[in-house]
VEXMAR-665904 format. One record per atom (N, C-alpha, C, O, CB): residue in one letter; x, y, z. Coordinates in steps of 0.05 Angstrom, whole numbers, plus 5000, padded with zeros to 4 digits. Glycine has a CB too. Layout:
BEGIN
AXYZ/...
END
This chain:
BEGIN
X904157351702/X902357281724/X903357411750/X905657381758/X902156971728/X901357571762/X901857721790/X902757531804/X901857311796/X899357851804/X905057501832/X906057361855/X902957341872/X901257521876/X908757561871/X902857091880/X900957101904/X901757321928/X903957411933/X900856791918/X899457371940/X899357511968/X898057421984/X896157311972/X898657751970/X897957402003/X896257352028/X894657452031/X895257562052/X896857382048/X891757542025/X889857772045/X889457662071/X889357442081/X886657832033/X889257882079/X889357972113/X886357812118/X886757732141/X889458412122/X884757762114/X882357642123/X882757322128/X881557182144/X880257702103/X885357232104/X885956992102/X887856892121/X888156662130/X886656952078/X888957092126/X890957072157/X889757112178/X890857022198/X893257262163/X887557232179/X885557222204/X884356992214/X883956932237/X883657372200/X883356822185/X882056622184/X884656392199/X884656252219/X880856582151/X886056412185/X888156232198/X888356182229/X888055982242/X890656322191/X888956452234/X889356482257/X887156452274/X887456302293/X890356682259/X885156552270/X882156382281/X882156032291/X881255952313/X879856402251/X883455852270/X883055632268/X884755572288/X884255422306/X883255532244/X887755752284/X890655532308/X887855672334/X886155522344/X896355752314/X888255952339/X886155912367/X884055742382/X883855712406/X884856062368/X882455652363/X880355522369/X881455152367/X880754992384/X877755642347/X882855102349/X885654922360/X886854892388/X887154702403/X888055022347/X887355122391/X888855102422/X887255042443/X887754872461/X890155372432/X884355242441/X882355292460/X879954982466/X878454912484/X880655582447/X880854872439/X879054632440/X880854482467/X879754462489/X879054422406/X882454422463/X883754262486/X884054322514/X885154162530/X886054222479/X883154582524/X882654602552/X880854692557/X880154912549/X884154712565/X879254482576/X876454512586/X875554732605/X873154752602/X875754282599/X876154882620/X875055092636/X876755322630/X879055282638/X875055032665/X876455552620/X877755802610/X876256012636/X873856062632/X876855892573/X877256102653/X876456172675/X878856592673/X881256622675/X877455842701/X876556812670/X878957062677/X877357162710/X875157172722/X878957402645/X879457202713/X880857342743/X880357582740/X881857642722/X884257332749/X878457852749/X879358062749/X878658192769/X878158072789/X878958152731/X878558512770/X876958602796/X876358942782/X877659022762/X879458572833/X875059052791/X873959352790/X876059562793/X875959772779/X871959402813/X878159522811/X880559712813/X883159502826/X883059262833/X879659992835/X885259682826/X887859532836/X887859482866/X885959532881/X890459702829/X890459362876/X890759312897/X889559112914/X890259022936/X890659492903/X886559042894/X885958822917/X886458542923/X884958382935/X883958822920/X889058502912/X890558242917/X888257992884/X887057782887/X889858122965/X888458062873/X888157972844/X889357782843/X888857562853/X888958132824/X891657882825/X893957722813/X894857522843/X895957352830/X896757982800/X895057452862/X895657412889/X893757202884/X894656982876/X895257632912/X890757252888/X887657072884/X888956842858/X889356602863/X883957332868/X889656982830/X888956832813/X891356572816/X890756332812/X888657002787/X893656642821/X896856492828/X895456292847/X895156072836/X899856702846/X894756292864/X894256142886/X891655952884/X891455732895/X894056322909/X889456082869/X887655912859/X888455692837/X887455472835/X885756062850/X890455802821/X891855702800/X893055452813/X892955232802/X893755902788/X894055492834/X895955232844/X895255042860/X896254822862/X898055302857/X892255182882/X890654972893/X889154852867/X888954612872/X888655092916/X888354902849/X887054732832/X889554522826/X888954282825/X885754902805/X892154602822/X893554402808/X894954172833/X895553942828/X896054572789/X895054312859/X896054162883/X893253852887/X893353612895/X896254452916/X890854042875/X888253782875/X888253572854/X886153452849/X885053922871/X890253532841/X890553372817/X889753552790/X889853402770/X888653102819/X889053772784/X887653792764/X890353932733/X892054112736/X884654022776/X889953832715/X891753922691/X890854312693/X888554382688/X890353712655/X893154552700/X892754722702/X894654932682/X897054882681/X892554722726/X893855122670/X894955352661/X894755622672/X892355692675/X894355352640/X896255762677/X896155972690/X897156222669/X899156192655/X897855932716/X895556442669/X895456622643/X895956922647/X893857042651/X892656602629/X898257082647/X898257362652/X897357512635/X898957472616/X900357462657/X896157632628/X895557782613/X895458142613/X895058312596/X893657672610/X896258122645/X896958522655/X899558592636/X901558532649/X898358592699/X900058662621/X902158772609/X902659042620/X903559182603/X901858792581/X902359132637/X902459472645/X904159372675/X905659522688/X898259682650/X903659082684/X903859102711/X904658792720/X904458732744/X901059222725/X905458622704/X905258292702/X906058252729/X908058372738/X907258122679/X904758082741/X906057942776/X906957732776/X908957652788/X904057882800/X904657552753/X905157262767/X907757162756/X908156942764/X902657022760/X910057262736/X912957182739/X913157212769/X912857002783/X915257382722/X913957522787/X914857462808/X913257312831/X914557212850/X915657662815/X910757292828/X909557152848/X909956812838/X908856682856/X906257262852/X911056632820/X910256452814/X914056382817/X914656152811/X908056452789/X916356592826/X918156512822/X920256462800/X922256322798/X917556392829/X919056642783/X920056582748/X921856822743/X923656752728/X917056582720/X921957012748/X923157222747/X925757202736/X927657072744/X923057322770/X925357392711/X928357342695/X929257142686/X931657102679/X930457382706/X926456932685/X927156622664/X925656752641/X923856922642/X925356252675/X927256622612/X925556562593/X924856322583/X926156112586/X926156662576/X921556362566/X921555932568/X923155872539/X924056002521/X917055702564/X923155682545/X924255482518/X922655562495/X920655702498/X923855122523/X923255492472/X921455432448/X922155112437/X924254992437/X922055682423/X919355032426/X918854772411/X918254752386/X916254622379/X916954632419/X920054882366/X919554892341/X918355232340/X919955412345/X917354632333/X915755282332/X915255492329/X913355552349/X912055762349/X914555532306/X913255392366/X911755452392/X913455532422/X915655472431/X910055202397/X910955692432/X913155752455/X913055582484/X910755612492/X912656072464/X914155452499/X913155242531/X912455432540/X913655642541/X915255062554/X909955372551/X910055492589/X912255412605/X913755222602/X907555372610/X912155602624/X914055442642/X913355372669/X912755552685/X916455582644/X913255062675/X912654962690/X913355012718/X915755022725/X913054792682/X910855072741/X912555112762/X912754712779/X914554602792/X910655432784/X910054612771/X909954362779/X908954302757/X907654452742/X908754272803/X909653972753/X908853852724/X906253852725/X905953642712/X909753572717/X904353922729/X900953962726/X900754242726/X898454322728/X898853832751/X903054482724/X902654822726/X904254952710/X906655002714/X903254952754/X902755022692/X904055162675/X903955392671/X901655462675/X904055092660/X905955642659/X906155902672/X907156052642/X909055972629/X908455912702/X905456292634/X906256362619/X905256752622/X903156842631/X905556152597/X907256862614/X906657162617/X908557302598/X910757212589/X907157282647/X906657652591/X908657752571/X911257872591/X913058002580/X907057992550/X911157822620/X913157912626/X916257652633/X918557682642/X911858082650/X914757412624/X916457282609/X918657242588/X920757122585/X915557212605/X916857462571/X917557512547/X919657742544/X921257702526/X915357542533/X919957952555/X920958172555/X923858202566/X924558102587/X919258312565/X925358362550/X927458302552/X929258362581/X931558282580/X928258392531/X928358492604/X928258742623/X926158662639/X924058662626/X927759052610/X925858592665/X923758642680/X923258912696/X922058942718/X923758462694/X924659112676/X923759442686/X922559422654/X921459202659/X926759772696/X922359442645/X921159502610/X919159532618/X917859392632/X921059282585/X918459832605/X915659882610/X913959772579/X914659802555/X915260262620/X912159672588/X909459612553/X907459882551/X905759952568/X906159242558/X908160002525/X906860302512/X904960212491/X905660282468/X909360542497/X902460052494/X901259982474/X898660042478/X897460022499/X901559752467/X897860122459/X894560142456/X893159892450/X894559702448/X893760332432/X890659872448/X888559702448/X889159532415/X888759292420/X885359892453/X889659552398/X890259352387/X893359202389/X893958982380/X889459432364/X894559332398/X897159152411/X896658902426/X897758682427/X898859312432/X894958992437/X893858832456/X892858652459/X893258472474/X892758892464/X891158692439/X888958472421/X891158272416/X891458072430/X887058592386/X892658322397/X894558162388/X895958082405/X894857882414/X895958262372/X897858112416/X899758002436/X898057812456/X899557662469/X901258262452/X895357792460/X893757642475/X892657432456/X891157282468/X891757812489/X892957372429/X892057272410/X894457002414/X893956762415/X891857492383/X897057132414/X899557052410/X899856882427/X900256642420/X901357232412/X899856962456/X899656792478/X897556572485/X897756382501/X899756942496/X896456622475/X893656332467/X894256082444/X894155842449/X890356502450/X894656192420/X895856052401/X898855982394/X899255802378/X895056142386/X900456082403/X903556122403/X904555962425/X906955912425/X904556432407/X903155882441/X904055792469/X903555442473/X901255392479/X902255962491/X904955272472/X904754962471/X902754982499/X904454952517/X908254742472/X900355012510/X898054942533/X898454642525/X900554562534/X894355102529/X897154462512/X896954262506/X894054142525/X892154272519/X899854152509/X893653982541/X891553882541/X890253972579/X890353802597/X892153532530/X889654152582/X888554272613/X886354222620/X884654162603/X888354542618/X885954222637/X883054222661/X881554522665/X879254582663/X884354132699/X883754682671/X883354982672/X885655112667/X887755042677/X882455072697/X885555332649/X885855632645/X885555862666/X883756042667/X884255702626/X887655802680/X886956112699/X887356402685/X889856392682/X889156132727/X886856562679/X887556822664/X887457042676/X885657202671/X886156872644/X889857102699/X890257422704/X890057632692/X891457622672/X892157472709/X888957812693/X888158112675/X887858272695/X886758242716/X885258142655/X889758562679/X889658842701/X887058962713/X884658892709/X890659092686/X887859152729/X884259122740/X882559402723/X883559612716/X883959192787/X881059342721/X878359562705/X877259362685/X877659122689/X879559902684/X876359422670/X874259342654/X874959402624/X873159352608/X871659482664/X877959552611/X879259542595/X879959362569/X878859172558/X880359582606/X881659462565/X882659292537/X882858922545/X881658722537/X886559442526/X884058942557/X885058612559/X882758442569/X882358212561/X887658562582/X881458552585/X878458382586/X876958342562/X875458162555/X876258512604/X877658572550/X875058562524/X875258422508/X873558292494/X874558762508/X878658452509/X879958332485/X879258052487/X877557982471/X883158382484/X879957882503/X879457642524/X876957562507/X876757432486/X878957732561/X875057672522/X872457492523/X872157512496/X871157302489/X869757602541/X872557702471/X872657672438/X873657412433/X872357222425/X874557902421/X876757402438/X878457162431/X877256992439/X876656842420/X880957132439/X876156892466/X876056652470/X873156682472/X872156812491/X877656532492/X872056612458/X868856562460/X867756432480/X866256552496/X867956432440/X868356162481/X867755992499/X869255982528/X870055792542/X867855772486/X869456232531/X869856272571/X867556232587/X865356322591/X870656602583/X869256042596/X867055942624/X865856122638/X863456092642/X868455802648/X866956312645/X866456472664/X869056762678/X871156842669/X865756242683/X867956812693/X869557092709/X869056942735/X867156802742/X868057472707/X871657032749/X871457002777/X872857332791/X875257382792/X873356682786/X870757512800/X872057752819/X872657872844/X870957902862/X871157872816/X874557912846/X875457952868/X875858242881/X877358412872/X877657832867/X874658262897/X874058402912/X875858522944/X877058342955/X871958292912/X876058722956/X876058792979/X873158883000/X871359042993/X877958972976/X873158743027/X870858813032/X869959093037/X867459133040/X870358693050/X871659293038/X869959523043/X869759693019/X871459723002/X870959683067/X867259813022/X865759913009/X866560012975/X865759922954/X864960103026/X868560272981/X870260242960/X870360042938/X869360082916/X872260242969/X871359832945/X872359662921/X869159542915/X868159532893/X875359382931/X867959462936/X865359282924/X864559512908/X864559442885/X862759142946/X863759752911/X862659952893/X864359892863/X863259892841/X863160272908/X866359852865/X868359792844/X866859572818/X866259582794/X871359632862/X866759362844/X866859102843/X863359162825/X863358992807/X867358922879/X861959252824/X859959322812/X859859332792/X857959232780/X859259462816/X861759472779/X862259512750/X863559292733/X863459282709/X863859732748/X864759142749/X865858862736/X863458762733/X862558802710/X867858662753/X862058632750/X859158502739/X858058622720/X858158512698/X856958492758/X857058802722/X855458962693/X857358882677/X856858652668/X855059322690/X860259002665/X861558902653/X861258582638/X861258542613/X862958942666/X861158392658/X860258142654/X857658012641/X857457792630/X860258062675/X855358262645/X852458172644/X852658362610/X851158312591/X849758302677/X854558562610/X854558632573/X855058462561/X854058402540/X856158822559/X857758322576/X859158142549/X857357862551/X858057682536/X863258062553/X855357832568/X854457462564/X856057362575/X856457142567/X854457292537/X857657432596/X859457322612/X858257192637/X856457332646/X861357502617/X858956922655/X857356832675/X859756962692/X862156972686/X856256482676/X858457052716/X860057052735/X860256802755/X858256722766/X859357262748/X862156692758/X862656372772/X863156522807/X861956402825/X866556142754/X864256692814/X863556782832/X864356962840/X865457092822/X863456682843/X864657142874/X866657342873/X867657282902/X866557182922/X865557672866/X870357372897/X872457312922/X872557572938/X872857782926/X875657222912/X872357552975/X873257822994/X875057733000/X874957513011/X871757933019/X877757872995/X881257822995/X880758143016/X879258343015/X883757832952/X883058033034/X884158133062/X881358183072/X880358393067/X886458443064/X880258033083/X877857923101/X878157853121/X877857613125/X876557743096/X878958043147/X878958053170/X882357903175/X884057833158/X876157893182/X882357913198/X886557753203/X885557593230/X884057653248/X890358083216/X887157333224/X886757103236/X889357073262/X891757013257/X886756863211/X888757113280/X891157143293/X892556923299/X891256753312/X890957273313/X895256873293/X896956583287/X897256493315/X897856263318/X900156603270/X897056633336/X897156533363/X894656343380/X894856143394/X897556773377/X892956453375/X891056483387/X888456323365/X886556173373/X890856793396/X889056393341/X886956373324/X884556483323/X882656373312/X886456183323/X884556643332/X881356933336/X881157073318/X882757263320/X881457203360/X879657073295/X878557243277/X877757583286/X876257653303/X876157093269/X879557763267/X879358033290/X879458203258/X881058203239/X882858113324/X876158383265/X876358533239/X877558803235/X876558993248/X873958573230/X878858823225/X881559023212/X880559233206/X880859453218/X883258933186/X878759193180/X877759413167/X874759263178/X874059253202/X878659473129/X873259163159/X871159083162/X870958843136/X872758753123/X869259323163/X868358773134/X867958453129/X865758413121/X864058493137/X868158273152/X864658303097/X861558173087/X861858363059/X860158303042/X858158263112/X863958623049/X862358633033/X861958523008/X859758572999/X862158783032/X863558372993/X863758292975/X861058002977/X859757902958/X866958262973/X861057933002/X858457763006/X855657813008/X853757673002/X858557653025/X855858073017/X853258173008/X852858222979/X850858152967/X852658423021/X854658312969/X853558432938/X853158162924/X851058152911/X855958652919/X854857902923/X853957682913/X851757632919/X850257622899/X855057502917/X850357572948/X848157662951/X845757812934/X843657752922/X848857772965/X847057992939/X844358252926/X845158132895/X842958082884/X845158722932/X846858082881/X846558042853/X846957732852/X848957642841/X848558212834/X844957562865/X844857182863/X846757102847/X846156972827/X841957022849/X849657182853/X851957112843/X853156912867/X852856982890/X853557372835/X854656672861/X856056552874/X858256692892/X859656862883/X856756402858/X858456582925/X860856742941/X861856442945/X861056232954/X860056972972/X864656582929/X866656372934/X868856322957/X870256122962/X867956392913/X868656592970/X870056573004/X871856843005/X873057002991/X872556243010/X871356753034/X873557003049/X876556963055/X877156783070/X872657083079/X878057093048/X880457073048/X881657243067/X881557493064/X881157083025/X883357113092/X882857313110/X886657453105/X887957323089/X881657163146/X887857683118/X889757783119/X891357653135/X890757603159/X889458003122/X893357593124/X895957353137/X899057533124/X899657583101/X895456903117/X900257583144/X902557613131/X904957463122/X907257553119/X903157743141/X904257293120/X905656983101/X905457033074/X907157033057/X903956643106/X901757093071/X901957163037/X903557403021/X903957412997/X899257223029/X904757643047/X905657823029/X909457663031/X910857663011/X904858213041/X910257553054/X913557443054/X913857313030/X915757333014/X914457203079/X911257143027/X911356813000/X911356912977/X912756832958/X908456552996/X909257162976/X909457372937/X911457482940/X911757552917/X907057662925/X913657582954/X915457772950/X918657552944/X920757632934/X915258002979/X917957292954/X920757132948/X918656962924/X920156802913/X922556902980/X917356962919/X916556832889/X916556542899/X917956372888/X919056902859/X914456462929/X914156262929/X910956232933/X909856382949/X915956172946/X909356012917/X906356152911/X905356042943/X905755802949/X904156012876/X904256202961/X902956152987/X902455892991/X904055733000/X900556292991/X899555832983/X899555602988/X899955372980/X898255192982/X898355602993/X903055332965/X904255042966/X906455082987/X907954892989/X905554922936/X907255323006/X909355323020/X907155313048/X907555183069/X911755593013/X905855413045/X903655423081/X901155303070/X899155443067/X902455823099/X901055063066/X897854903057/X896554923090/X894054923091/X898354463042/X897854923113/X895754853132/X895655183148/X896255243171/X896854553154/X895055303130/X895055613148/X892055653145/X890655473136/X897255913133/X891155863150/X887755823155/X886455963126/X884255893116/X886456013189/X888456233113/X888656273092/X888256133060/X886956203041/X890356323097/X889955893066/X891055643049/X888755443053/X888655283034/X894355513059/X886855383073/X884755273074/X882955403052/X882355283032/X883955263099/X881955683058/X880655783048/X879955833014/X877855893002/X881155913060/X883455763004/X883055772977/X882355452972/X881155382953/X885555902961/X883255322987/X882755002982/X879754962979/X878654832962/X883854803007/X878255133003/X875555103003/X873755242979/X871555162973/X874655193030/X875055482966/X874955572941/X874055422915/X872055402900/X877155632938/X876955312917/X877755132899/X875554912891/X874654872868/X880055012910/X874954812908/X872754592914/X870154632906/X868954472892/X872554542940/X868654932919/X866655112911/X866255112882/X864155092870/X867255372921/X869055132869/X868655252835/X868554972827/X866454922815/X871555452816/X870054792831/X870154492815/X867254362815/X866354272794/X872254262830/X865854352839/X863354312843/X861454492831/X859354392825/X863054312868/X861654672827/X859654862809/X859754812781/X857754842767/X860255182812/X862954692767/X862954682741/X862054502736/X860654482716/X864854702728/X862354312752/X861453982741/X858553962747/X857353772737/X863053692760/X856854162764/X854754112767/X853254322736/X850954282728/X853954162800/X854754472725/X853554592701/X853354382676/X851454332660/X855254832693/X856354292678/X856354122659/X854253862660/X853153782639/X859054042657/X853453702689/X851653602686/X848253582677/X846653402676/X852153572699/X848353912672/X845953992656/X846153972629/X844754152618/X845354242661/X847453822612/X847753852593/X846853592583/X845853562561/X849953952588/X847253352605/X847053012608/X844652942630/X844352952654/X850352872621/X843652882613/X840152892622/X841152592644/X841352612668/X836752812584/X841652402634/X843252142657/X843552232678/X842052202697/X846252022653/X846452402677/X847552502697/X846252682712/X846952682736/X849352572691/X844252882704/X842353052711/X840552882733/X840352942757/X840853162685/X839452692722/X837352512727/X839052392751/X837852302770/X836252302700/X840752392752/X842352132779/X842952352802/X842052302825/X846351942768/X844452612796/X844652762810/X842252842831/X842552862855/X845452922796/X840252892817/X837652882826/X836652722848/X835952772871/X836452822808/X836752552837/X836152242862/X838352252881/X837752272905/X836351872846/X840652242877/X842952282896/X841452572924/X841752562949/X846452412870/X840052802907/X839352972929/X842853212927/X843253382945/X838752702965/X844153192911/X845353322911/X845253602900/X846253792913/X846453222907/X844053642872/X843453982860/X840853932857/X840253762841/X845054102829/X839254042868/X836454172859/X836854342850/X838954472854/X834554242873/X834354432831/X833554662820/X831154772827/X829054672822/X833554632797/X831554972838/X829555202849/X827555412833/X828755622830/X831355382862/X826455412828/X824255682815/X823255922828/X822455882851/X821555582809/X823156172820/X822356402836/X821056602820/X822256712801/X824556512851/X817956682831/X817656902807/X818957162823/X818957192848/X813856962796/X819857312808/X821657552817/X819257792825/X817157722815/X824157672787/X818858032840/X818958212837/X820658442845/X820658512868/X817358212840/X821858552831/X824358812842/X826658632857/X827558702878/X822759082871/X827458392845/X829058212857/X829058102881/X830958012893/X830858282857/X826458112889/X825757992906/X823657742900/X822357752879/X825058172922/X823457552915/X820457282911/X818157532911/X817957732925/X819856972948/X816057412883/X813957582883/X811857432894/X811757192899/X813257682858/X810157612897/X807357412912/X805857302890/X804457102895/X804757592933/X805857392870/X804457332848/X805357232826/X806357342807/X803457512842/X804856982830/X807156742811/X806756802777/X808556872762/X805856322816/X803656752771/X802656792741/X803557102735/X804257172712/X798856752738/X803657242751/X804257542736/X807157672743/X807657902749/X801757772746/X808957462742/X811957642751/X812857722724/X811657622705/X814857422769/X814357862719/X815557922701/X817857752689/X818657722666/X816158132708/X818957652719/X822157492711/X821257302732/X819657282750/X825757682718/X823357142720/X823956832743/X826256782744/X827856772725/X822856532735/X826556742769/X830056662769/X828956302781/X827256222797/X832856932801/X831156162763/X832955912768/X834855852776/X836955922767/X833455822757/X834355612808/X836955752819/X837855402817/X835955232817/X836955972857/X840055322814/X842155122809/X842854962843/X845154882838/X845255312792/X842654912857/X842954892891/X844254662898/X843254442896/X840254872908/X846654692907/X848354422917/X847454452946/X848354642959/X852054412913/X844954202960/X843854222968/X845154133006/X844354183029/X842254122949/X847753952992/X848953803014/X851054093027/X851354123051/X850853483000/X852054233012/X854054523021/X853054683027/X854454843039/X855554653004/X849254773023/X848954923017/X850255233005/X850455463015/X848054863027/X850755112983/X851355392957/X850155332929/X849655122918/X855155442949/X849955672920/X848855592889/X851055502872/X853455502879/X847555862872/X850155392848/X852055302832/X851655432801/X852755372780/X851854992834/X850255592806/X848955662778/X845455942781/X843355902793/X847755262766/X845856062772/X843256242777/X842256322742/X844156312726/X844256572801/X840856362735/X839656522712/X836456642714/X834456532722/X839756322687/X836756862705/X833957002701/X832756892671/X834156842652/X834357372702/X829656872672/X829156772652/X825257032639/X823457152651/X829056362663/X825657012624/X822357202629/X820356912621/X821256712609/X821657562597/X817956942630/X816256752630/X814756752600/X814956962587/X814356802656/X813756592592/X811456612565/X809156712575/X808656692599/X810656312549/X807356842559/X804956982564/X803556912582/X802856692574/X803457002547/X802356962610/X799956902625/X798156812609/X796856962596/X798757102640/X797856532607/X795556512595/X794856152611/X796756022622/X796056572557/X792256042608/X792155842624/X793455612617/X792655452599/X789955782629/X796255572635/X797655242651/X800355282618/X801355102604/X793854762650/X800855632617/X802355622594/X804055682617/X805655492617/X802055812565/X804755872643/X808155912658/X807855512670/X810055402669/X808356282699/X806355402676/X806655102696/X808154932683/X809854772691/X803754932704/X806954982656/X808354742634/X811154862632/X813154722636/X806854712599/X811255112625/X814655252633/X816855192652/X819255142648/X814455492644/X815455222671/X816455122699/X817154852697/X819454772702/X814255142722/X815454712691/X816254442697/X818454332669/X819954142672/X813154252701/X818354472647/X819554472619/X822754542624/X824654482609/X817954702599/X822654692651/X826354782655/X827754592679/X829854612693/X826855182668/X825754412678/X827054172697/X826554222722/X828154102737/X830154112695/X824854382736/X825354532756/X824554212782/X823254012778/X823054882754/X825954282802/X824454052819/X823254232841/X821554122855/X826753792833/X823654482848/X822354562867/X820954882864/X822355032851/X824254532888/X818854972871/X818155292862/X817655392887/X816655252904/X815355352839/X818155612890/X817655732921/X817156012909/X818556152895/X820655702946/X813956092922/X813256302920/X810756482931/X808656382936/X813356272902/X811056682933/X809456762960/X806856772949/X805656922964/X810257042975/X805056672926/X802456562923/X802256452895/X803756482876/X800256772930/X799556312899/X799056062865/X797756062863/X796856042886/X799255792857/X795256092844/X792755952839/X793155632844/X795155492840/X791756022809/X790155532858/X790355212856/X790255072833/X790754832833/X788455092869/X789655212808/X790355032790/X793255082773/X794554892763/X788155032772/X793555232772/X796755232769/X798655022792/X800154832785/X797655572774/X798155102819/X799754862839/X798454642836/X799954502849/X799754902871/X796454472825/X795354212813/X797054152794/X798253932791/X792554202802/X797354402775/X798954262752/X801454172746/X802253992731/X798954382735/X802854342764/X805954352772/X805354072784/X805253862771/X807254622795/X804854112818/X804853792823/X804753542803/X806253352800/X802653742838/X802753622792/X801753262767/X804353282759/X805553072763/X798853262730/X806053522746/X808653462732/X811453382742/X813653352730/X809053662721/X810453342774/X812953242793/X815453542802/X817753512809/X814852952770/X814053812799/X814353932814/X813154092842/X811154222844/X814954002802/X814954032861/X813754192883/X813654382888/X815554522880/X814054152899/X811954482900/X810654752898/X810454832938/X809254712955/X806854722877/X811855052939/X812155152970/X810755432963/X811955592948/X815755192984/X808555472972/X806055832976/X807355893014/X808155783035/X799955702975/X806756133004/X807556283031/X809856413035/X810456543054/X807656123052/X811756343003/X814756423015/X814556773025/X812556903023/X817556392985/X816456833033/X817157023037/X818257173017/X820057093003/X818157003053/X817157443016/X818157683007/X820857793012/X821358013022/X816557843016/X823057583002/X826157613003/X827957552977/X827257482955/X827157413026/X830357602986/X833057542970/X832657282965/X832557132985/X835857602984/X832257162932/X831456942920/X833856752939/X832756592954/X831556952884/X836656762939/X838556592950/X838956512977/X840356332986/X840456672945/X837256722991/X836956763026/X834056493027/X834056293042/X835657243040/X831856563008/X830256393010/X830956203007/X830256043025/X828756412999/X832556112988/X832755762989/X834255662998/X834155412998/X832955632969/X836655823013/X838755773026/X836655693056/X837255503070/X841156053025/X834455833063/X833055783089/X830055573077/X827755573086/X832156133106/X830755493065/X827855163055/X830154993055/X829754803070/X825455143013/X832554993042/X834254753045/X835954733070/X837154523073/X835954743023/X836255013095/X836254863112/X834754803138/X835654733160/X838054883114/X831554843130/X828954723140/X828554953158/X827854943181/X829054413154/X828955163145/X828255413167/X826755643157/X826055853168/X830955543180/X826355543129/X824055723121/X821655813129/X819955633130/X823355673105/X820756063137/X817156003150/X815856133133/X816056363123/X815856123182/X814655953131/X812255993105/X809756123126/X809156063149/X811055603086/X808256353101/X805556463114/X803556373093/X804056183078/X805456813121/X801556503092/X799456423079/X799656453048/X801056643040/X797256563091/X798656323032/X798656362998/X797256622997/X794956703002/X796756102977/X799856772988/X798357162993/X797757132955/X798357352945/X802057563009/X796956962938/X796057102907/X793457072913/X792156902925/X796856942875/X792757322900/X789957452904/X788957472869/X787357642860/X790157802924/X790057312858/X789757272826/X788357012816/X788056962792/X792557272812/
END
């Protein structure tokens, strides 16, 4: 009788199972990336990592740059290795709710250079997901080098169920042009973008406190903008953040009241509120209470050329917009295509995606009869704009509406 062997499909399978094992137990899997280097990334993701955990929340923090790993020295770890628990490996804790794990943890040399190609990669990122005692989190922060490469790809394969991307950006032009290609990137893989960050955004002067622009400023907010992606904030240039990364002390748990350290706090807050308001779409209750509370509406828009169309029955696309109504910010956006023009088949649609409000620059009256009967409201006249500019100006009562321009 032949010795058993293993096939390789059967070790795959295995290994499938410890991952999705591991991944079951932490609720928000969140990657960090950006379009090119330098624009304070790894910096964004450390510090988001630790205001989430300074807010109470169970946190993991995830390197995954093998070409370039930071968050050892930004997190203070430098030239530690973690423990092992049997056949697993600890993070290593920077506070008991933060846990820290990188392949530059692992390596024997923090000059060692990593010479691997794309399935190295795969693997060694496989390793650190399943190999690694996470145990029970709130969020997964996951640092990755910047482009649109192996370790992202690899990423969003392994972990199926990622929440999302959050990108970071510099405001001038350059990098948002960058920053472009990460989104697409995002919109191949089925990836949501949760939002994008402008890191060194103007310098706050510590004397005086006067906002004074350096380079320049907005762009990473416009392009969220132009692509109804969430802007999660400006992060302005402080030179505390480069003293605190270079002694491996993470910014803001050493300067929480700097104007910087607000900003990721106010971040922080932005994303927690956006997740919990997704997840409340899932709990018709909670949906239903939120509602009455007046806190997330949901918005309707027929699109043309990404803009509100005038002509509701004949748009091509509709965007749904998610609206935390009390902050004003989105919490959620999706494009959707409509079912066939045909009569009170888009109204019943409309009103079928829960929508509570439709704004659009014209309606037939029996389509706006029907919507109404279904307990959605219906605003004619909008303006011919940026779907998020519109509802950002109806929710805060400054919209001006002109005449119902559908001529259909």
């Amino acid at each position: 009788m032949s010795s058993f062997q293993t096939h390789p499909s059967v070790d795959q399978a295995m290994e499938d199972v410890q991952i999705a094992k591991t991944l079951k137990r932490i609720k928000h899997k969140i990657l960090v990336f950006s379009g090119k280097g330098g624009v304070g990334k790894s910096t964004t993701a450390a510090n988001l990592a630790m205001t989430l955990a300074l807010s109470g929340q169970q946190v993991g923090l995830l390197d995954i740059d093998f070409h370039g790993p930071s968050i050892p020295k930004l997190m203070g770890m430098a030239g530690r290795r973690p423990d092992m628990d049997g056949e697993m490996i600890k993070p290593i804790p920077f506070v008991e709710n933060l846990k820290v794990m990188s392949l530059g943890l692992l390596l024997s040399g923090g000059d060692d250079a990593v010479v691997w190609r794309g399935p190295l990669k795969n693997s060694a990122i496989k390793q650190l997901i399943k190999d690694v005692a996470w145990g029970d989190l709130d969020y997964l922060i996951v640092d990755s080098p910047p482009g649109t490469g192996d370790e992202p790809l690899s990423l969003v394969q392994i972990m199926k169920d990622l929440t999302g991307a959050i990108i970071v950006t510099q405001p001038q032009q350059l990098s948002v042009d960058d920053v472009r290609r990460s989104v697409s990137f995002c919109e191949k893989m089925n990836l949501p973008v949760l939002g994008i960050v402008e890191n060194m955004s103007g310098f706050i002067c510590p004397n005086c406190g006067e906002r004074v622009e350096i380079f320049k400023s907005g762009g990473g907010e416009e392009l969220a903008k132009q692509k109804n992606i969430p802007f999660l904030g400006k992060v302005p240039i402080d030179p505390s953040i480069v003293e605190s990364s270079d002694a491996g002390k993470p910014f803001v748990y050493y300067n929480s009241d700097s104007p910087a350290a607000k900003v990721f706090e106010e971040m922080a807050g932005r994303l927690m509120r956006q997740l919990e308001a997704n997840e409340s779409k899932t709990d018709d209750d909670a949906e239903t209470e939120e509602k009455h509370n007046g806190a997330i509406q949901r918005f309707a828009m027929p699109l043309a050329n990404g803009m509100v169309s005038a002509h509701f029955g004949h748009a091509e696309k509709f965007i749904f917009i998610d609206y935390d109504v009390d902050n004003n910010v989105a919490v959620k956006t999706e494009e959707k295509t409509p079912p066939p023009h045909e009569h009170g088949v888009i109204p019943n649609w409309i009103a079928e995606e829960k929508t509570d409000v439709l704004l659009t620059g014209g309606i037939g009256p029996a389509a706006q009869q029907l919507l109404e009967q279904k307990g959605v409201k219906v605003v004619a006249g909008a303006p011919h704009g940026k779907p998020l500019y519109v509802v950002s100006k109806y929710v805060k009562g400054e919209l001006e509406e002109s005449d119902n321009t559908c001529d259909h």
